[in-house]
C-alpha positions in Angstrom: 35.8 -73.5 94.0 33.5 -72.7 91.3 33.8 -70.0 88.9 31.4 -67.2 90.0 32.8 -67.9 93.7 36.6 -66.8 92.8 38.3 -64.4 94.4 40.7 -61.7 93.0 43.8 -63.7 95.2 42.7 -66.7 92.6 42.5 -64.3 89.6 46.0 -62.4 90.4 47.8 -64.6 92.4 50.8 -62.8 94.2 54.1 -63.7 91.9 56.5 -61.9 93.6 57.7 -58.3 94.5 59.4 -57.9 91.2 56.3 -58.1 89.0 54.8 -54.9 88.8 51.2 -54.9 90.5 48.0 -53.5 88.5 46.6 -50.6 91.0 43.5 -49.7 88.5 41.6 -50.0 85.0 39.8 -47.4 84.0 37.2 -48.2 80.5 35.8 -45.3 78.3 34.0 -46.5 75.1 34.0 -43.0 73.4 37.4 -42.8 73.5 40.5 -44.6 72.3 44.4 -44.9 71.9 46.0 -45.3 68.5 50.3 -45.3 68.5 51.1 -44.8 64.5 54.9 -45.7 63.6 56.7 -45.4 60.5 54.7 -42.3 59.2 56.7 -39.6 57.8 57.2 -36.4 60.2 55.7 -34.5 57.7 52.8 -31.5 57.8 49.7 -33.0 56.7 50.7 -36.6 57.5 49.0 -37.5 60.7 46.1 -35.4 59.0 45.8 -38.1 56.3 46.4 -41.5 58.4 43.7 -40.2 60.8 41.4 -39.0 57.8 41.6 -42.5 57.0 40.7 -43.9 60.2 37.5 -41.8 60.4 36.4 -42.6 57.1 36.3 -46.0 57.6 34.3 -45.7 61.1 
């Protein structure tokens, strides 16, 4: 079978009741998901890291 003829059984094939199972994927470019550890819980702290972020683009 050739690439562009695959189906999605050949790209996820079924492993098994105890794997969980993808129901959707959803894609928004203007927005995004940042987890931050380790940064004192502190006012103004998040403020800074974030500052940061934006700064750089």
């Amino acid at each position: 079978m050739s690439e562009n003829n695959k189906s999605l059984g050949d790209l996820f094939p079924d492993l098994g009741p105890e794997v969980p199972i993808i129901s959707g994927v959803a894609h928004d470019s203007t927005e995004s998901l940042a987890t931050v550890r380790r940064v004192p819980n502190e006012p103004g702290m998040a403020a800074k890291v974030f500052t940061m972020l934006a700064e750089a683009g």
